[in-house]
C-alpha positions as CSV (number, residue, x, y, z in Angstrom):
1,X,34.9,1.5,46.0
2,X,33.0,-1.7,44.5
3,X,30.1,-0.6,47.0
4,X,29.4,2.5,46.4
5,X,26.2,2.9,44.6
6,X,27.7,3.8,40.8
7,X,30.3,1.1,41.0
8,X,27.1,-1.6,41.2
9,X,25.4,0.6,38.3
10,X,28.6,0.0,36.5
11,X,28.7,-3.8,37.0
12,X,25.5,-4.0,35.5
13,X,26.6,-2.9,32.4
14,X,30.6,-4.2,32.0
15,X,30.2,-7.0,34.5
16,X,32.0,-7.1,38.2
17,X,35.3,-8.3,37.0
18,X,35.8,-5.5,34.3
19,X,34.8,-2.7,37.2
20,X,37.5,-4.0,39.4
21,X,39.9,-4.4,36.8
22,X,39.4,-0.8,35.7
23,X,39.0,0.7,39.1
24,X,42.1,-0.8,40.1
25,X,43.9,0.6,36.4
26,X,42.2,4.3,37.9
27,X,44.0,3.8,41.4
28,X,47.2,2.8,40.0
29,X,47.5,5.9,37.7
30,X,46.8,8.2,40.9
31,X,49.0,6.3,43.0
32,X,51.9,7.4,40.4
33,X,50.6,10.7,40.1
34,X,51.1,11.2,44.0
35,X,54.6,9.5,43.8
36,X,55.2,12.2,40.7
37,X,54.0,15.2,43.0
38,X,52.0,14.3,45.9
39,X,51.7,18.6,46.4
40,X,49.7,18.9,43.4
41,X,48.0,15.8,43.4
42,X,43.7,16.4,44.4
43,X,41.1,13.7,44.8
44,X,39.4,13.4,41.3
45,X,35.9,12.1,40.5
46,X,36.1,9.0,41.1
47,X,33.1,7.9,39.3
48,X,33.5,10.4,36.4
49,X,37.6,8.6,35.9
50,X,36.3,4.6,36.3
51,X,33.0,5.5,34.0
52,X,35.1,7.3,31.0
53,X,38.2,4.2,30.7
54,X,35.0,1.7,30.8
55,X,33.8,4.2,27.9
56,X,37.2,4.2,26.2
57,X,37.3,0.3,26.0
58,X,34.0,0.0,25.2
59,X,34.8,2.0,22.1
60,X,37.8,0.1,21.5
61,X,35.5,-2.8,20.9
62,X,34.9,-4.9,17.7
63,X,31.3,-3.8,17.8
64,X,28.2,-3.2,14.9
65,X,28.9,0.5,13.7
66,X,26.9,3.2,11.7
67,X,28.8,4.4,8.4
68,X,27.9,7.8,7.6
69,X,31.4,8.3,5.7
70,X,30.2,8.0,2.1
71,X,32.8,5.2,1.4
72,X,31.0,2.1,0.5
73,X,34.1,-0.5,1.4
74,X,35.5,1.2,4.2
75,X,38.5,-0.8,5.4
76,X,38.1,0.5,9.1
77,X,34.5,-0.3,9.5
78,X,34.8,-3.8,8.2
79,X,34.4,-3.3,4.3
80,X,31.4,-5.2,3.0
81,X,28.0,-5.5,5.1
82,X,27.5,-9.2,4.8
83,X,24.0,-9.5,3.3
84,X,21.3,-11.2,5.9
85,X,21.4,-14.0,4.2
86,X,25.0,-14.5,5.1
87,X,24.5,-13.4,8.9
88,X,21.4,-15.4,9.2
89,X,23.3,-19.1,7.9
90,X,26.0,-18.2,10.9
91,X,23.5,-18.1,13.2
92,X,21.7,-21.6,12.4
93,X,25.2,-23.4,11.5
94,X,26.7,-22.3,14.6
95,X,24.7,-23.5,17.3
96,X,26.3,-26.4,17.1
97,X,29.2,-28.5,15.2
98,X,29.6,-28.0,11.6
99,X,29.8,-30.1,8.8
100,X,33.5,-28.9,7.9
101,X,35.7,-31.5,6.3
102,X,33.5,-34.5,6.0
103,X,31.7,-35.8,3.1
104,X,28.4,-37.0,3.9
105,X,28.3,-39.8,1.0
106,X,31.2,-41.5,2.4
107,X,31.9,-40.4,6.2
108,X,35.6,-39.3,4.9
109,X,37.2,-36.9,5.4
110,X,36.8,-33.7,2.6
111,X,38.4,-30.8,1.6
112,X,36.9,-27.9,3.3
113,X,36.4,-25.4,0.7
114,X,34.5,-27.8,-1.6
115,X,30.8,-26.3,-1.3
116,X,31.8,-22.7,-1.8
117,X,34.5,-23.9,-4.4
118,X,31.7,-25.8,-6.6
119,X,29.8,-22.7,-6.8
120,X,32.5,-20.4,-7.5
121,X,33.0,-22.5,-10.3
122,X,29.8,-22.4,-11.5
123,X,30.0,-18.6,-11.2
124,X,32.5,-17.8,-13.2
125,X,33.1,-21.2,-15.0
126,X,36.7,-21.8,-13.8
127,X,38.0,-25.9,-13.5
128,X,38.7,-25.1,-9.9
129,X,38.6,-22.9,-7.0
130,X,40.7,-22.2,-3.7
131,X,39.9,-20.0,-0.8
132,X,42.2,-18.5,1.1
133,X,42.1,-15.9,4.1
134,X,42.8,-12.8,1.7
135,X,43.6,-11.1,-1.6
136,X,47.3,-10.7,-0.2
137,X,47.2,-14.1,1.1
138,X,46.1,-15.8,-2.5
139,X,48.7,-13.7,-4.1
140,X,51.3,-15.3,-1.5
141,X,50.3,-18.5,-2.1
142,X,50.4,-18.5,-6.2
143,X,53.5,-16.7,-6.1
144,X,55.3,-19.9,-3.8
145,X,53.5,-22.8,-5.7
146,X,53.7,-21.7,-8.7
147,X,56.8,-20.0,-8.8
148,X,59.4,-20.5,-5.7
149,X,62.9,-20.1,-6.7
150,X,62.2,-18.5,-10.1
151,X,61.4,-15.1,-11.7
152,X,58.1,-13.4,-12.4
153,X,58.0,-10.9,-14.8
154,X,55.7,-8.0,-14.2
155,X,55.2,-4.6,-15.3
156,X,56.8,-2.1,-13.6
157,X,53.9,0.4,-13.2
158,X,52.1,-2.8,-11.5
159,X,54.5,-2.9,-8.3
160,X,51.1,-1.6,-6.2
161,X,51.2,-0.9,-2.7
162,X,48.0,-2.3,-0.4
163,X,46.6,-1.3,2.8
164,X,49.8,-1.0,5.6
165,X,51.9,-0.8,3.6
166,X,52.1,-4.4,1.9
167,X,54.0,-3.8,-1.3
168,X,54.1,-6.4,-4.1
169,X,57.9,-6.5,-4.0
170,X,57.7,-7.5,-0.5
171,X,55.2,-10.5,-1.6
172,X,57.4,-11.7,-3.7
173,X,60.3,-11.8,-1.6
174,X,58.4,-13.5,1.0
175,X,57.2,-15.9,-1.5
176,X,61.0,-16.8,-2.3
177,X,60.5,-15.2,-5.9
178,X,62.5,-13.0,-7.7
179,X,61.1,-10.0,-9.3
180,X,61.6,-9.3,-13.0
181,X,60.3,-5.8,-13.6
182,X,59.5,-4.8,-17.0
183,X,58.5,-1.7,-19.0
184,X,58.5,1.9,-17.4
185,X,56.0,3.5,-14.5
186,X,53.5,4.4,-17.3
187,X,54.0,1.9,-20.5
188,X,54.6,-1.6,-20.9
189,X,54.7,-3.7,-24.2
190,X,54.3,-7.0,-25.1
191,X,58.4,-7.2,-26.3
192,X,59.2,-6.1,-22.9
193,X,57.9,-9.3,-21.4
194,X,58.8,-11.4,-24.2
195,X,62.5,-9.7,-23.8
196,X,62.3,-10.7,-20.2
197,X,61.5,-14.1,-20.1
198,X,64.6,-16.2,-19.7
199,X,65.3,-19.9,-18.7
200,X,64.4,-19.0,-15.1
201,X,61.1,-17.5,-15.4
202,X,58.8,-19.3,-13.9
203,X,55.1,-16.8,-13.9
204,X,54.0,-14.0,-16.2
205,X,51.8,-11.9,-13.5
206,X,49.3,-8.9,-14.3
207,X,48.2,-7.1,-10.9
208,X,45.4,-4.9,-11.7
209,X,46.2,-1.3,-9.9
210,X,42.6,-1.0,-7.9
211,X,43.6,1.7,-5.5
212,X,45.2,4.2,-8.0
213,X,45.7,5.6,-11.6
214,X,48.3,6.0,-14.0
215,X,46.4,8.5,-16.5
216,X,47.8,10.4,-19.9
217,X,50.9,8.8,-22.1
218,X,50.1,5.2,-20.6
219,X,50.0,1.6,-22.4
220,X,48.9,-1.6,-20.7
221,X,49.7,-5.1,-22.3
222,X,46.0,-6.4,-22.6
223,X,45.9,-9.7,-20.4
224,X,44.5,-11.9,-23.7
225,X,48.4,-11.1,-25.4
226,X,49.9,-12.1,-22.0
227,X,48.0,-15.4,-22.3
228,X,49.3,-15.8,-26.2
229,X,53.1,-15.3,-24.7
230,X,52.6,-17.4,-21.8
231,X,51.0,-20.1,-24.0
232,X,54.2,-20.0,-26.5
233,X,56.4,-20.1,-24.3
234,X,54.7,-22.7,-22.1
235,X,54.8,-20.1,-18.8
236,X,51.8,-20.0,-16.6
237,X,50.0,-16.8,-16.7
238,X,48.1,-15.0,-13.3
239,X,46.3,-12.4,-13.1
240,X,45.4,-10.2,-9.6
241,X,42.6,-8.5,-10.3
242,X,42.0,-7.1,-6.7
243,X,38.2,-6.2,-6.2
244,X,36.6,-9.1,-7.7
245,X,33.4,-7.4,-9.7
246,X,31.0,-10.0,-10.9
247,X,29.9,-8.0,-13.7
248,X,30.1,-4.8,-15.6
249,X,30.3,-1.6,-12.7
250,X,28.8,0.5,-15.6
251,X,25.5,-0.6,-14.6
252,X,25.8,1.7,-11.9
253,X,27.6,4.6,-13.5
254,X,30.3,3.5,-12.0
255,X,33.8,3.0,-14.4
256,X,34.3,-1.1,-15.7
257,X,36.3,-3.4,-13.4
258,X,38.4,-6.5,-14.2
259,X,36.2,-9.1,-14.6
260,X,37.0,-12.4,-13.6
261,X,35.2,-14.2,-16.0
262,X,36.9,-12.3,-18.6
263,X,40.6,-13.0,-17.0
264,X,39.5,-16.9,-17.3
265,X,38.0,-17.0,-21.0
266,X,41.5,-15.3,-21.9
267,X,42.9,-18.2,-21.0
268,X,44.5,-17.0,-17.6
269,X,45.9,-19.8,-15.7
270,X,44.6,-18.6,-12.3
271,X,43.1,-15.5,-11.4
272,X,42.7,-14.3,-8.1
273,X,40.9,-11.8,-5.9
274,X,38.9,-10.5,-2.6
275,X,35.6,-11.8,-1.2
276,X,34.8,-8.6,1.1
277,X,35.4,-5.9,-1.6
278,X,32.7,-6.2,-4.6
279,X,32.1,-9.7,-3.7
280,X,30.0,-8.3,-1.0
281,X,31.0,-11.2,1.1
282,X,33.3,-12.1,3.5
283,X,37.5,-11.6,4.1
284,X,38.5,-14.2,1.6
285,X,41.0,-14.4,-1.0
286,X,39.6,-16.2,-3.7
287,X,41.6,-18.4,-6.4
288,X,40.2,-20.1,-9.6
289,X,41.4,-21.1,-12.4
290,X,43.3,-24.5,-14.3
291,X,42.7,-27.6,-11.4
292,X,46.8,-28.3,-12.1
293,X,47.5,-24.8,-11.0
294,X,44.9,-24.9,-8.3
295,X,45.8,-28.5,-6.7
296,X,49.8,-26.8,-6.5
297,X,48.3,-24.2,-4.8
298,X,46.1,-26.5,-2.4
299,X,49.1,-28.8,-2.0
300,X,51.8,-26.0,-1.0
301,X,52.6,-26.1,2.5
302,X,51.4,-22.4,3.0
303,X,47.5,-23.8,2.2
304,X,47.1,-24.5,5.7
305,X,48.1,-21.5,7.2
306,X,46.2,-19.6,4.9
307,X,42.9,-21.5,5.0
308,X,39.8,-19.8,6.3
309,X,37.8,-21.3,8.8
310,X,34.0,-22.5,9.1
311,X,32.3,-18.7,9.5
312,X,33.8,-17.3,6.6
313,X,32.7,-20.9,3.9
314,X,29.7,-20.5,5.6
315,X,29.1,-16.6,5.2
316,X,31.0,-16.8,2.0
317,X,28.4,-19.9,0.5
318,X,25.6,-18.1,1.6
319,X,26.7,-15.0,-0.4
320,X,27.4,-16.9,-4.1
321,X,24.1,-18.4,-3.7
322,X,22.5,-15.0,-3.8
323,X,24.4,-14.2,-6.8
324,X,23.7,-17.9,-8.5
325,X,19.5,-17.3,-7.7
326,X,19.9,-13.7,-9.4
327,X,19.0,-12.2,-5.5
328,X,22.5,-10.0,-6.1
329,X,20.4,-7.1,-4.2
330,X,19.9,-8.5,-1.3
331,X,23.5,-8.1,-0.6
332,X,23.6,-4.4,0.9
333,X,27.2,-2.8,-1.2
334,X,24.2,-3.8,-4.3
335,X,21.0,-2.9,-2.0
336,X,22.8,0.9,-2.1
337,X,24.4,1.5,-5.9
338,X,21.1,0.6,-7.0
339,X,19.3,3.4,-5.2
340,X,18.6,6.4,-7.6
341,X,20.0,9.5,-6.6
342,X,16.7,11.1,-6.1
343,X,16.0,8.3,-3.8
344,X,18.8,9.0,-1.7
345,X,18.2,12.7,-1.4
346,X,15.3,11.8,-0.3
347,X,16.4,9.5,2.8
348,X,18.7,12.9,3.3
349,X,15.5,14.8,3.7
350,X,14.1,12.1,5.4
351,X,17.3,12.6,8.3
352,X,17.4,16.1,7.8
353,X,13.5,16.4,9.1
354,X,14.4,14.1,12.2
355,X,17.3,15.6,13.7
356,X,16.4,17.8,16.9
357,X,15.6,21.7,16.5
358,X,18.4,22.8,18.5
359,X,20.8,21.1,16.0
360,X,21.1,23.0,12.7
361,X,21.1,20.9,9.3
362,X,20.7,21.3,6.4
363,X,21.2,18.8,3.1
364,X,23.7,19.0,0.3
365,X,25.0,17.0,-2.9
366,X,28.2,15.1,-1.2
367,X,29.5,12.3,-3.2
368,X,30.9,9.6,-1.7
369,X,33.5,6.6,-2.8
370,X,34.0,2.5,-3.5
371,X,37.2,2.5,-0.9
372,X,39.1,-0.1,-0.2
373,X,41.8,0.3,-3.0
374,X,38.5,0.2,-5.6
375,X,37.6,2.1,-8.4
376,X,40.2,5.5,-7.3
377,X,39.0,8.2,-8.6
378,X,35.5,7.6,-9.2
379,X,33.5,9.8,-7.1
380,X,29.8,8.5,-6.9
381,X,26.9,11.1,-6.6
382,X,25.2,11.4,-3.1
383,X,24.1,13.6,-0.3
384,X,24.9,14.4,2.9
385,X,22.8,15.5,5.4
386,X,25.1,18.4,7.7
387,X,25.4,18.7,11.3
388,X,25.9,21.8,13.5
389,X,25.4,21.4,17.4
390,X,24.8,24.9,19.2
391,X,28.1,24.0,21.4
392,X,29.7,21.3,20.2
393,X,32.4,21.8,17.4
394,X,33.2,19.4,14.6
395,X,35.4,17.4,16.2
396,X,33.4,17.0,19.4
397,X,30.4,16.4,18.0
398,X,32.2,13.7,15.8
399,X,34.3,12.2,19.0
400,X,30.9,11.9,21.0
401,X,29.0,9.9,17.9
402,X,32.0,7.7,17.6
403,X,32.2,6.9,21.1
404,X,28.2,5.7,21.4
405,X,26.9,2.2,22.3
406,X,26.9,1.9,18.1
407,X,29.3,4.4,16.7
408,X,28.6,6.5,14.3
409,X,31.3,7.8,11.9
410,X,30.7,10.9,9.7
411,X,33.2,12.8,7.8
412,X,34.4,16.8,8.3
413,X,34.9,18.8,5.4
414,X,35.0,22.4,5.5
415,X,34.7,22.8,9.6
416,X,31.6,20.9,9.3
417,X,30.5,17.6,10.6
418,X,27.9,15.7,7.9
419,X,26.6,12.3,7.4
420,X,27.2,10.9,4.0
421,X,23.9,8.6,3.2
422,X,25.2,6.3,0.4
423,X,27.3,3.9,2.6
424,X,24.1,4.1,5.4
425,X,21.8,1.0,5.7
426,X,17.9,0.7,6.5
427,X,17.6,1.7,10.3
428,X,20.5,3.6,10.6
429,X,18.4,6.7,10.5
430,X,16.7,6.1,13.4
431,X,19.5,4.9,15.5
432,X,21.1,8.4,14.5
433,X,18.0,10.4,15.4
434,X,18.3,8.5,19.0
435,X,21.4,9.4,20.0
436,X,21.5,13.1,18.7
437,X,18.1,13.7,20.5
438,X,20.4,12.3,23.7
439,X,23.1,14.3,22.9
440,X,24.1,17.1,25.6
């Protein structure tokens, strides 16, 4: 079968040895099929069979991707586009070895982290920083320096529930803690956590509840009285503040996030949160705070397997320099909220007067989200431009732009298929305009 003429076409594009592998997958299944019922079994397409698995694990693939979902974070599409600047120090630092661990002053050895962990400090004026391979992570690892064996008290409408279903609780009991709940679902008070603390607590902890609301008869212990209690009663005090916004979301109409700098003048002992989510930047978990509570966490056994290796300092430096030169922009989550809405209609328009005349579109007001556990709740105003093919439903149309060289993900809402241009980036127009004018 390698010799026939489509095979070789084939090989050109996946390479010989991922043909053969497949073709021999596609023989195997029919060979089962004719043990199963040889009567019924007929000789298929073989080019057709080989040619769609190759397109199934092509799609399968890690691979650069159009988002045309309106969710600026979207976990499954990677969360934040890395700005160039990021991508662009990956490709020079990479092409050969990397200054990782060693100081250049003295030819010893250094700790890792140090260049992106000077600037972070800077940043957001913290003694000390710690990168770590995720929010989840960096919560994991304060939890077991800080506070193995012992009890952190929390609030008990703070026990939040991430992405797969990583609960708090279950951080804690990995982390050899033991959870002191305080308060109900929707109040907490300062005597609750002052009633709490015991001769075994070891951490006051405030998790900032990113991916959902607790709205009406609510009360939230502001962090600054945390710090007072912690303070008298000589208890560190850490606060999760999950997106990690570098300053006021109003800006962008958009509702105020936890600010880490805030967290820190308070007086917070550490504070801790994501680089990919409105960092802009890399998967990171970041840590700052007191350099005591930031050398246990360093020191901890867990540091190692948490650290992050040399792609994500690198793309992770090259992202709090644009925020320390005031080039925020330039990272694309900012490029986008900055856009007027007028200006993304028109990019809608723009699409809308692209897309082939046998298609039917039209534009509409669509708005789209933060995701990724930020900002729930928040709609943010933007169009979508809407799709009908002339025989392709909905869910076609959207299964044959997922499953393209770059895939391109849409959203369906009311039967129809639509491309949501807030969480689309310069070019992505045109690549769409390619592939629905190939579209059969």
């Amino acid at each position: 079968m390698l010799t026939e003429s489509w095979a070789e076409e084939l090989c050109q594009v996946d390479g010989s040895v991922q043909v053969t592998a497949t073709i021999r997958k596609v023989l195997d299944e029919h060979r089962q099929l004719i043990i199963a019922d040889a009567n019924s079994w007929e000789v298929p397409d073989w080019k057709l069979e080989v040619s769609q698995s190759l397109a199934r694990q092509r799609a399968a693939q890690t691979t650069r991707s159009i988002n045309g979902t309106g969710v600026m974070l979207h976990t499954g599409l990677g969360r934040a586009v890395m700005a160039a600047e990021a991508v662009d120090t990956l490709n020079v630092h990479l092409r050969g070895n990397t200054q990782l661990e060693i100081d250049p002053h003295t030819g010893k050895r250094s700790v890792r982290d140090r260049a992106a962990g000077d600037i972070l400090c800077e940043l957001f004026e913290a003694e000390d920083a710690l990168v770590v391979n995720n929010n989840a992570a960096a919560t994991l690892l304060v939890l077991h320096a800080l506070c193995e064996g012992k009890e952190v008290v929390i609030s008990r409408g703070e026990l939040v529930e991430i992405g797969g279903s990583f609960r708090m609780p279950e951080i804690m009991l990995q982390s050899r803690c033991e959870l002191k709940e305080v308060g109900s679902t929707n109040k907490a008070y300062l005597k609750d956590f002052e009633e709490a603390i015991n001769e075994n607590t070891g951490l006051i902890m405030q998790a900032h509840t990113s991916n959902y609301k607790i709205v009406g008869f609510t009360r939230m212990v502001p962090i600054e009285e945390l710090v007072e209690l912690g303070q008298r009663k000589n208890i560190p005090v850490v606060h999760d503040i999950g997106s990690g916004a570098f300053f006021d979301m109003q800006q962008f109409g958009l509702p105020t996030e936890p600010l880490t700098t805030h967290s820190l003048k308070a007086g917070c002992d550490l504070v801790f949160f994501s680089g990919d989510k409105l960092l802009g930047g890399p998967q990171a978990g970041i840590i700052l705070g007191k350099k005591k509570y930031v050398d246990m966490c360093r020191k901890n056994a867990l540091a190692r397997t948490l650290r992050v290796d040399k792609m994500t300092l690198l793309s992770l430096e090259a992202t709090l320099k644009l925020y320390r030169e005031q080039q925020w922009k330039k990272i694309p989550l900012y490029s986008r909220l900055s856009k007027s809405i007028e200006e993304i209609k028109e990019e809608a328009e723009l699409l809308q007067s692209k897309i082939p005349k046998e298609i039917t579109s039209h534009v509409e007001e669509f708005a789209g989200a933060m995701g990724s556990g930020s900002m729930p709740a928040s709609p943010i105003p933007s169009y979508r431009v809407v799709l009908k093919h002339p025989t392709l439903s909905a869910e076609d149309l959207a299964a044959k732009l997922r499953r393209q060289d770059i895939p391109i993900y849409g959203t369906i809402h009311d039967s129809l298929y639509g491309l949501n241009l807030l969480s689309m980036l310069p070019g992505d127009i045109e690549s769409v305009v390619n592939v629905l004018e190939g579209l059969n």
